[in-house]
Each structure stands twice: as structure tokens, then as C-alpha cells.
C-alpha positions as CSV (number, residue, x, y, z in Angstrom):
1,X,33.7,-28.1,25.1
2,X,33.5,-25.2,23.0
3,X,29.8,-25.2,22.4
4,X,29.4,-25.9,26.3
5,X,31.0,-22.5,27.2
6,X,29.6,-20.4,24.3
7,X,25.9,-21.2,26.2
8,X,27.2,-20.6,29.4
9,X,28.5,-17.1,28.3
10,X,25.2,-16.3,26.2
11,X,23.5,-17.2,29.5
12,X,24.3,-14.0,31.5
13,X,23.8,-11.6,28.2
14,X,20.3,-13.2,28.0
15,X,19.4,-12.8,32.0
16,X,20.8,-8.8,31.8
17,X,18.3,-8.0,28.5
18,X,15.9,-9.4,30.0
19,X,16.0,-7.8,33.2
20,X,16.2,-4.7,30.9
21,X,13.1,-5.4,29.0
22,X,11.2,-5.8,32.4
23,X,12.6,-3.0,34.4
24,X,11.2,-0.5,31.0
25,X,8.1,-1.7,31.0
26,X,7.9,-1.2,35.0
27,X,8.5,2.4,33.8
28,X,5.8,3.1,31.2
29,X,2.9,2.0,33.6
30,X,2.9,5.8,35.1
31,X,2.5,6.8,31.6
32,X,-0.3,4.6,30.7
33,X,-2.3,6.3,33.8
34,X,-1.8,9.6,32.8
35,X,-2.8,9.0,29.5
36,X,-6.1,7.7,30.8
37,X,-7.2,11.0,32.4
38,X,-8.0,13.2,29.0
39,X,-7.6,16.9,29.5
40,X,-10.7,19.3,28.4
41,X,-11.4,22.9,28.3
42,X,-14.0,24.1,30.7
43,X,-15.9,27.5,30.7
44,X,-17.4,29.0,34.6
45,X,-20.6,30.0,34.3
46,X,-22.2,32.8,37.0
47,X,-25.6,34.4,37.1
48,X,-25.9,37.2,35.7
49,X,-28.5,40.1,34.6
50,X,-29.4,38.9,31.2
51,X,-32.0,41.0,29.2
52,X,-34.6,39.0,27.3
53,X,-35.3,40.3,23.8
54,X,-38.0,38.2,21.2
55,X,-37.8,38.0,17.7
56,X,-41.6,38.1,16.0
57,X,-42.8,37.9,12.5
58,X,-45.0,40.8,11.3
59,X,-46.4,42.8,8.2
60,X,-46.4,46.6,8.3
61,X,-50.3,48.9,8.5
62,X,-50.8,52.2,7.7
63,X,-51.7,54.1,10.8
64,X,-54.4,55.8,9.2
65,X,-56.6,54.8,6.3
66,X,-59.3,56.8,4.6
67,X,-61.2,55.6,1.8
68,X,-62.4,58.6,-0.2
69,X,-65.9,57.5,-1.5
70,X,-68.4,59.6,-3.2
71,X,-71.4,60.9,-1.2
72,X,-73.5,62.7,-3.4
73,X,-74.8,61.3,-7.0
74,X,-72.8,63.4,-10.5
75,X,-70.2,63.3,-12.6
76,X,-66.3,63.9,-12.2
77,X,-65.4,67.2,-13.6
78,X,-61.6,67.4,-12.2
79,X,-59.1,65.4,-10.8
80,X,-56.9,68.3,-8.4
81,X,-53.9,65.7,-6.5
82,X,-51.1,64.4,-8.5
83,X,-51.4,60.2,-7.9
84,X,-48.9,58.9,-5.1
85,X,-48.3,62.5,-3.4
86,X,-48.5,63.9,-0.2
87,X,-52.1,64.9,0.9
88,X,-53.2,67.3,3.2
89,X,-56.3,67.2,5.6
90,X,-58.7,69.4,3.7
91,X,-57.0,69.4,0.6
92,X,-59.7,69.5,-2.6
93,X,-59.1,65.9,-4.5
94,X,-61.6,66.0,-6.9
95,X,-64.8,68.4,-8.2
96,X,-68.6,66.5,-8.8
97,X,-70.7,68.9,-10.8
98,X,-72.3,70.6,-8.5
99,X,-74.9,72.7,-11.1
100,X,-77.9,70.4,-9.1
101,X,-77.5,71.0,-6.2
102,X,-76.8,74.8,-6.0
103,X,-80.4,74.5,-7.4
104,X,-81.4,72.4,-5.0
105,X,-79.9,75.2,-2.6
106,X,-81.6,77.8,-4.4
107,X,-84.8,76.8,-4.2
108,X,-84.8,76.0,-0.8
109,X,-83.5,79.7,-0.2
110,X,-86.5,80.8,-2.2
111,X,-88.8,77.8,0.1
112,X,-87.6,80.0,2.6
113,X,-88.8,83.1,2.1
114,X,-91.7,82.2,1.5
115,X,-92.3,80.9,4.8
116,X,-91.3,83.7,6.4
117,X,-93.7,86.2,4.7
118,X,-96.8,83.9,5.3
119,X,-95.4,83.7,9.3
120,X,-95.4,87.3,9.2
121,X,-99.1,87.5,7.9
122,X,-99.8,84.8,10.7
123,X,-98.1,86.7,13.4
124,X,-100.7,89.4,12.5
125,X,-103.5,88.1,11.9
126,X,-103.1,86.2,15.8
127,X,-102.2,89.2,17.3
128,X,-105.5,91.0,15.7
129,X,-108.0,88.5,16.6
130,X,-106.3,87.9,19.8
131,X,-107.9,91.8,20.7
132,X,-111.2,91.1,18.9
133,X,-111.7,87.9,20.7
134,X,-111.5,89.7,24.1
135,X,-114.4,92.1,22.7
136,X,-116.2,89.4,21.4
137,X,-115.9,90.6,18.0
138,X,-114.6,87.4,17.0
139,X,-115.5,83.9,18.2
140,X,-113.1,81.7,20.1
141,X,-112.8,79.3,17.6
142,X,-111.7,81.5,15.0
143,X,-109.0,83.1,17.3
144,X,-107.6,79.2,17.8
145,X,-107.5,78.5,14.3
146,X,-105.5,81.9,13.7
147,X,-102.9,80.8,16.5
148,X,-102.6,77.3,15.0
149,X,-102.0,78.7,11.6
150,X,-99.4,80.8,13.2
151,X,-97.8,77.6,14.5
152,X,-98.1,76.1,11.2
153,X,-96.3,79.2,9.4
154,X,-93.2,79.3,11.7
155,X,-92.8,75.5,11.4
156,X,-93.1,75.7,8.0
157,X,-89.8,78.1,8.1
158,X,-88.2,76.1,10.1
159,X,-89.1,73.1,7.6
160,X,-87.2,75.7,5.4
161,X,-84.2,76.5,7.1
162,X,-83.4,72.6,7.4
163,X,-84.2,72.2,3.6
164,X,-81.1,74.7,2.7
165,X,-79.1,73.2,5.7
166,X,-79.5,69.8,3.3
167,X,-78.9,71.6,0.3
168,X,-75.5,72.9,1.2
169,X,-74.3,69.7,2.7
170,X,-75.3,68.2,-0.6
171,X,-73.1,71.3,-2.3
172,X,-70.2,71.1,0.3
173,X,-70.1,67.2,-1.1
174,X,-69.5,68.1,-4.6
175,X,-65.8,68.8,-3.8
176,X,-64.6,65.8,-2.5
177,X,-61.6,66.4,0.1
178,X,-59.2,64.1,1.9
179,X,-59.9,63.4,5.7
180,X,-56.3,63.2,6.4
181,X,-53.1,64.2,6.0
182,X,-51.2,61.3,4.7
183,X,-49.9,59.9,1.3
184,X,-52.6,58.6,-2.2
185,X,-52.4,56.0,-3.7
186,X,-54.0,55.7,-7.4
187,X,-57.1,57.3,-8.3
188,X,-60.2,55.0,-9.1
189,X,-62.0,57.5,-10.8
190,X,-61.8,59.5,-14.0
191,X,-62.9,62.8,-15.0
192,X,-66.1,62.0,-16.5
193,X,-66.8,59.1,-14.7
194,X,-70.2,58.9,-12.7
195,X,-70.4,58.3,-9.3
196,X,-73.1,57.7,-6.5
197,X,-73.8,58.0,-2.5
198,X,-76.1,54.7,-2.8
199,X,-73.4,53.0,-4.5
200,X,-70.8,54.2,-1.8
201,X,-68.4,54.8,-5.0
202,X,-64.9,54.7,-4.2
203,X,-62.7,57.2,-5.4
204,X,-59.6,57.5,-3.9
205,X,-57.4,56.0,-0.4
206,X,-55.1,58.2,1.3
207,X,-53.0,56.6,4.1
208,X,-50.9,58.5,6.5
209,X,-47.4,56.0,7.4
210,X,-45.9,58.0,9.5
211,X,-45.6,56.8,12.3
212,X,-46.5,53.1,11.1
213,X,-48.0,50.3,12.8
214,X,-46.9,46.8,13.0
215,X,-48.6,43.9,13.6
216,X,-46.4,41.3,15.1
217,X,-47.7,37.5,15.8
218,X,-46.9,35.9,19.3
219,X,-48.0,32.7,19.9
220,X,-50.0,32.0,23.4
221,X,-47.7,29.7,24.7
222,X,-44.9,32.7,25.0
223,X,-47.1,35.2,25.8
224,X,-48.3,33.1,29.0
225,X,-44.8,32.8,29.5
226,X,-43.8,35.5,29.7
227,X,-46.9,37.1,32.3
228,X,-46.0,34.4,34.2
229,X,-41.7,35.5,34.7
230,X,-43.7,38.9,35.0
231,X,-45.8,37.7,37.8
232,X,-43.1,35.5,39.8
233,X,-40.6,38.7,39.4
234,X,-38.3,36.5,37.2
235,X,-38.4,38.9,34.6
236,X,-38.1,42.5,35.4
237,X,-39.3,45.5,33.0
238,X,-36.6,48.1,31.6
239,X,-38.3,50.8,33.7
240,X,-41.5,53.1,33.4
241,X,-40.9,53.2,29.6
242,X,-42.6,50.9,27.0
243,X,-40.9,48.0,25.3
244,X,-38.8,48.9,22.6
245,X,-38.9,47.2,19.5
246,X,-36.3,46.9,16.3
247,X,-37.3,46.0,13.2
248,X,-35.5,43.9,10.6
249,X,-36.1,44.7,7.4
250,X,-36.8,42.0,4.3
251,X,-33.2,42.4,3.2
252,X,-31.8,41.4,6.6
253,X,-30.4,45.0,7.3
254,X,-31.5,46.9,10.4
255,X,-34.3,49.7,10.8
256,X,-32.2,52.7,12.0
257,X,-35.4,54.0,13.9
258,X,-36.9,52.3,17.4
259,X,-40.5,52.5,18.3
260,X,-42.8,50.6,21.6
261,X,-45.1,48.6,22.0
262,X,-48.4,49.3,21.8
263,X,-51.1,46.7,22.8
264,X,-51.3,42.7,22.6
265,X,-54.5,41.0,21.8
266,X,-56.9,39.8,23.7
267,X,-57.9,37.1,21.7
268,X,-56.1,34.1,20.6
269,X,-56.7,32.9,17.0
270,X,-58.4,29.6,17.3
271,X,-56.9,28.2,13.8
272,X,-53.0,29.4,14.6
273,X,-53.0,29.6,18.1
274,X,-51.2,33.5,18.5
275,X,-52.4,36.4,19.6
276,X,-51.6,39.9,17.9
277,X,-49.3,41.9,18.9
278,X,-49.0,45.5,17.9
279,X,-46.1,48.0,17.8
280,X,-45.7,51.8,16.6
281,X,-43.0,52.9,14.5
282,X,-41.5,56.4,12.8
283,X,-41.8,56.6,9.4
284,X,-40.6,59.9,8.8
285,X,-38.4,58.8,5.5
286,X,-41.5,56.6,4.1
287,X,-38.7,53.5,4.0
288,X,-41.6,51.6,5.6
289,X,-44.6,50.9,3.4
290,X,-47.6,49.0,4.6
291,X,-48.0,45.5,3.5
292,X,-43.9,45.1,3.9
293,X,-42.9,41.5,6.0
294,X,-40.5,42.6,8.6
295,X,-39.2,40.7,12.0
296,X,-39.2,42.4,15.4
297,X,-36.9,42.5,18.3
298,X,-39.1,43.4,21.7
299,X,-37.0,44.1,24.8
300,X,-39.4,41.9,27.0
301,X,-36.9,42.7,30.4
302,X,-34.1,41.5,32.0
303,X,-33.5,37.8,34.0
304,X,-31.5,38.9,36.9
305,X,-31.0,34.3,37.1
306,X,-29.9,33.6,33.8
307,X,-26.5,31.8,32.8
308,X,-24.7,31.8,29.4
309,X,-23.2,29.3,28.2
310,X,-21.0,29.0,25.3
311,X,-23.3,27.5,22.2
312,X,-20.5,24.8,21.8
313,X,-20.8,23.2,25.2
314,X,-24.4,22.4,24.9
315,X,-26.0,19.5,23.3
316,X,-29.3,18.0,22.5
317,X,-30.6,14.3,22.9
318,X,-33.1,12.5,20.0
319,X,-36.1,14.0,22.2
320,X,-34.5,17.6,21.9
321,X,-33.6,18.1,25.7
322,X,-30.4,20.2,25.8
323,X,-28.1,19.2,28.2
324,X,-24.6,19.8,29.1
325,X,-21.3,18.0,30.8
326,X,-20.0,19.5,33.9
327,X,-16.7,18.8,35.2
328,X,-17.3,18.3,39.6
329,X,-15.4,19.4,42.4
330,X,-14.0,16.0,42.2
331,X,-12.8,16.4,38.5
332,X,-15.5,13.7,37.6
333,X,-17.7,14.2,34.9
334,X,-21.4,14.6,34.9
335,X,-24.2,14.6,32.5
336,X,-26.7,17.7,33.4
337,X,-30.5,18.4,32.0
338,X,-30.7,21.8,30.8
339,X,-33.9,24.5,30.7
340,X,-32.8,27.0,27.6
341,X,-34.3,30.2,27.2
342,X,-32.7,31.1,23.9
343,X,-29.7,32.6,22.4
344,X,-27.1,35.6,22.9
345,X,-24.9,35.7,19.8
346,X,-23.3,32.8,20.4
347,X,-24.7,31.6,23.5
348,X,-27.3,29.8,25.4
349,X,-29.6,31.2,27.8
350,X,-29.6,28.9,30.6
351,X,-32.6,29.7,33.2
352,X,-32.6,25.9,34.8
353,X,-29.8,23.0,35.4
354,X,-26.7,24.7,36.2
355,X,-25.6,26.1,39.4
356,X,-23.6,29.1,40.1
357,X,-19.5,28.2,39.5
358,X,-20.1,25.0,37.6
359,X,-17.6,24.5,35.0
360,X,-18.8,23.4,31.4
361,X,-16.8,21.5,28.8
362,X,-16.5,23.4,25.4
363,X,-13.7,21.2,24.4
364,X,-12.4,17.9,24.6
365,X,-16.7,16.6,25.0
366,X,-15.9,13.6,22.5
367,X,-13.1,12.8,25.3
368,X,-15.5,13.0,28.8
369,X,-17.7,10.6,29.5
370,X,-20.3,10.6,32.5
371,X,-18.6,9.2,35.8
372,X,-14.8,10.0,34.2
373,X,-12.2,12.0,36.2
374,X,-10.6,14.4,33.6
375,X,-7.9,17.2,33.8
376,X,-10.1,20.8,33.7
377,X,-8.7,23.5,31.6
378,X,-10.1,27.1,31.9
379,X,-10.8,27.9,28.1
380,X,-9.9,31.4,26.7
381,X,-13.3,31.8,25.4
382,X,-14.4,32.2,29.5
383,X,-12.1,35.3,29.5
384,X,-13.4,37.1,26.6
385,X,-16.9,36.4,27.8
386,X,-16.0,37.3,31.2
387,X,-14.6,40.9,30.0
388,X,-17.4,41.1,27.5
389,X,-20.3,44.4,28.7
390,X,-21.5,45.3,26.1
391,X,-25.1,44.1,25.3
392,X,-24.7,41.3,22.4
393,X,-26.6,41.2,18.6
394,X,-29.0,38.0,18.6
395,X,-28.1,35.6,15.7
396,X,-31.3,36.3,13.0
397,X,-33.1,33.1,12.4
398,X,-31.3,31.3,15.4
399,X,-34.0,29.4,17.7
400,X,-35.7,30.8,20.7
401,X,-36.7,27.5,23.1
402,X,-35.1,23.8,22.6
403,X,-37.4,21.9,23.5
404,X,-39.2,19.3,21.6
405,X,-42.3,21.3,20.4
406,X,-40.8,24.6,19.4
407,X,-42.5,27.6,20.6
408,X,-41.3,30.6,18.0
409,X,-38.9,31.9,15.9
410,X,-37.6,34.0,18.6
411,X,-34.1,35.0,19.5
412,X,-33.1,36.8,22.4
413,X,-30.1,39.5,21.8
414,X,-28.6,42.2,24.3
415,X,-27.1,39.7,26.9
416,X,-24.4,41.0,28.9
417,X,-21.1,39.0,29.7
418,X,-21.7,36.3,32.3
419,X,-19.2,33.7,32.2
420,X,-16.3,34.6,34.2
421,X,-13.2,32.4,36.0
């Protein structure tokens, strides 16, 4: 009897614990949907004016280069120009003996002379036969001979004058000056050393570096690229004014000086595939030497269609496509394709495969997949990119296109804030 109405009380206990269990996990289902829908962060991208600046490799060249070689055959008496200094156009750099040739000068002087007093005798001997002929006291052949002599006499000074033109060139050689106004480098001659015109000896190279040129390489597959934004109005150039271009120096640091851009090539090097690309700089503290490896930022213009997108929210398949993950109108997910231009700092240039207002996951990615609804989030970084105008520092070294051939080395720096809520 006992063990009869101990079951029969357990009975209920049981039924009410049960009911208990059951009615909690009724509860938890809500839970177990919620936790299904992951929350991400989300920046909203707009177009925006975003100018478009290329990084190119280069090597410094003088702007002017004059080989000092010798012109005139002798030997080196004087070296006048301290080695490495600043040389003026004109300035004296060395002294050839010049003993021969103010000889050479000499005697044509006395050449001359000469010639001059047998022209006189000509003139009048012509003139005399020229009234005996008319009185036949003379034939006409010997007045035609006089008149030819004549000729012959007053070529013979101008044979004269010519010869102590040449000697005085020869003279004015001897002192070897400098073209240019610019800087020398070491001297490759001595005093006492012998030097020749045939030989073309060379003596001495004075370069002027300021300004400075550099040559910058561009391969043709940018440069088509970018007459073709030109063409189609994509891109739009910074006003009447040239390019302007910043240089990088080997160190890393920044040239404090701007110059433009000069001319491209016309030609495209078969081997490499670039064309040359030339810029001017000013030189006026001689921190630029020729020969130096710098890296050059061109302001090519401005994409009034570009988006930026945080460097975070964009990825890149096995093949190198970038793409991103877009959260819809619908709070789904989807996988978009992107076309990248390069980078601002720390963003993407986007020209192709977002639209104005889409939202872009830059946190929570490893949460969303393609097709899921998620919980949006606007991420802070939207807001300081959205209050951000001032024009942005590219990232040195950081890549131009992704894509799976890369085109350059390029970076693209200045961008303005584009981004907003």
C-alpha cells in the first residue's frame, strides 16, 4: 500500500517538470532565430570627384650636358676651374699652347699684305692699258690679260683674308671654355697632356641640374588608358596648367619642390613594352643629382565617377578579381565583381560594380554569406571618411590595378572623402 501511493504522488511531480522542461524550450526558439541573422558593419559608398595620381619609376638627367673636347692639336699648359664647381658660360677652363698658331695667324697677316700690294699694282696697270687700248697703243689681248690678273690679285686677298679668319679660330681654340653655365665634374686632362681635334679629345663635362629632368617609365597599357578616360571625358584635366609631378626620393622622404610634365614618347620600347615619359624639376639646392632612382607622383586628373571603398571590405578571388559583399535593400547579402582603379591611403578606387548608396561590409565578412539576410550596422569608419576633404597621401609601393596581369607600380593619392551615410 505504501509503495502504491508513493508512485501515485511522484506521478504529478513528474507530469509538472515535465511540462516545465517543455514550456522552456518553447521559449528559447525566438532566440535560436535571432541568433541566426549575424549582425555586420556596413560602409555607404557615393560618387564622388576623385583625382587620379600615378606612381612611376624613373632616374634623374642633367638638363644640359656639354662635353668639353679639344679642337685644335697642343699641349695643356693650365688647368683654370677648380674640379666639381660652379661653371659659367664663357668661363676659361683650360689654356692649349697657343705659340703655333699665333704663327699661323701671323703669317697669314703677312699673306695678306702681300696680296694687297700686288692688287694695287693690278688695279694700275688695268686702268693704264685700259686708255692705251682705246688708242691702240696696246693690243686687246694684252689689256684682257691685265684685267684677268687684276681678278687674280684681289682673289688672291680675299684667299688672304679667309686664311687669318682660320688662323684666329685656330687661336680662339687654344683657350678652351665651357658652353654652359652649369656644374664640372672631374677633369680628364692634365697639364702637360697632349690633345687633338682628329682625336675629338675629351677634356672636361660640365652639366647644368638645375632645373633637372626626369625620365619616368609608363607602360603602354596605362598610357592607352589613360587617352582613352581623356577621350570618353571620364577623366578631366586639373585645368590649363600642366601635370604636376612629386618626386620621392631613394630614402622614401618627399621632394619639397613640384615640377610638370613635359612630353611622353612616341615610341614604345619593343623589349619592355613602356614608353618614356619626361618631367622637369627645380634643382635650385643641387639635392637632385643625375643618375639618382626616384619615383613620381603625376596628377593625371580627376574621375568625377569614382567610389571609395574602405581597403578592408574588398577582396580578391584565385584569378585576382576584386570583389566585394553588399548588404540589399532586402538585408540579403550579395557577392559583387569589382573594376579597381587603385588606391587612396587606405582605400580602393572603385570605377565599376557598385552603384551609388550600396552599402559594403567592412566587418563581420567571415559572418555573410551570398543569399543570407543579416542585421546592417553603419560602421564608424563611413563617418570619418564621410567628414574627410582633405586630398589623401597614396600608400608608396601599394598597387595601382587588381587585376590578374598587373599593369604598374602605380598608386593613386589625393582622393577626396566619398563615403558618406
Amino acid at each position: 500500500m505504501n509503495s502504491d501511493l508513493t508512485t501515485l504522488l511522484r506521478a504529478p511531480v513528474a507530469f509538472v517538470m515535465a511540462a516545465a522542461v517543455l514550456a522552456g524550450c518553447g521559449k528559447a526558439e525566438p532566440a535560436d532565430t535571432a541568433a541566426q541573422t549575424p549582425a555586420v558593419s556596413v560602409v555607404t559608398v557615393h560618387k564622388s570627384s576623385v583625382p587620379i595620381t600615378i606612381e612611376l619609376p624613373g632616374r634623374t638627367a642633367a638638363y644640359l650636358v656639354a662635353q668639353v673636347r679639344a679642337r685644335v692639336d697642343g699641349i695643356v699648359l693650365k688647368r683654370e676651374f677648380e674640379e666639381g664647381s660652379e661653371i659659367s658660360e664663357g668661363q676659361r677652363l683650360y689654356q692649349i699652347d697657343p705659340a703655333p698658331y699665333i704663327a699661323s695667324l701671323n703669317s697669314a697677316t703677312a699673306s695678306l699684305q702681300k696680296a694687297k700690294a700686288n692688287l694695287a699694282s693690278m688695279n694700275a696697270q688695268a686702268e693704264r692699258y685700259k686708255i692705251l687700248v682705246a688708242a691702240n697703243a696696246v693690243s686687246k689681248q694684252d689689256y684682257d690679260n691685265a684685267v684677268s690678273t687684276q681678278g687674280q690679285a684681289a682673289a688672291d686677298v680675299a684667299t688672304a683674308k679667309a686664311a687669318i679668319a682660320i688662323a684666329q679660330i685656330n687661336l680662339d681654340y687654344t683657350s678652351v671654355v665651357s658652353p654652359i653655365t652649369g656644374r664640372s665634374g672631374p677633369s680628364l686632362v692634365t697639364q702637360g697632356a697632349y690633345v687633338q681635334a682628329s682625336a675629338a679629345t675629351l677634356m672636361e663635362t660640365v652639366q647644368q641640374i638645375d632645373p633637372i629632368y626626369v625620365d619616368l617609365t609608363q607602360s603602354s597599357v596605362q598610357g592607352l588608358q589613360l587617352r582613352r578616360d581623356m577621350a570618353d571625358g571620364t577623366l578631366k584635366l586639373n585645368g590649363p596648367d600642366k601635370a604636376k609631378v612629386t618626386l620621392l626620393l631613394e630614402d622614401g622622404t618627399q621632394y619639397p619642390l613640384t615640377g610638370t610634365l613635359q612630353f611622353s614618347d612616341v615610341t614604345v620600347d619593343q623589349t619592355t613594352g613602356s614608353v618614356t615619359v619626361r618631367a622637369i624639376i627645380p634643382n635650385p639646392h643641387f639635392t637632385l643629382l643625375p643618375g639618382m632612382f626616384v619615383r613620381a607622383r603625376i596628377d593625371e586628373g580627376v574621375d568625377d565617377n569614382a567610389m571609395l571603398v574602405p581597403q578592408i571590405g574588398v577582396t580578391h578571388d584565385p584569378k585576382g578579381q576584386a570583389t566585394a559583399l553588399i548588404v540589399g535593400p532586402d538585408n540579403k547579402v550579395a557577392a559583387r565583381p569589382l573594376q579597381l582603379r587603385g588606391t587612396s591611403g587606405d582605400e580602393w578606387i572603385v570605377e565599376g560594380g557598385l552603384n551609388d548608396g550600396d552599402r559594403v561590409i567592412v566587418d563581420g565578412v567571415q559572418k555573410a554569406q551570398p543569399g543570407a539576410v543579416v542585421t546592417a550596422v553603419e560602421s564608424k569608419m563611413a563617418t570619418a571618411v564621410a567628414t574627410s576633404s582633405t586630398p589623401k597621401t597614396a600608400v608608396p609601393g601599394a598597387p595601382a590595378i587588381a587585376a590578374p596581369a598587373p599593369a604598374s607600380a602605380a598608386t593613386t593619392t589625393g582622393a577626396a572623402g566619398a563615403a558618406t551615410k
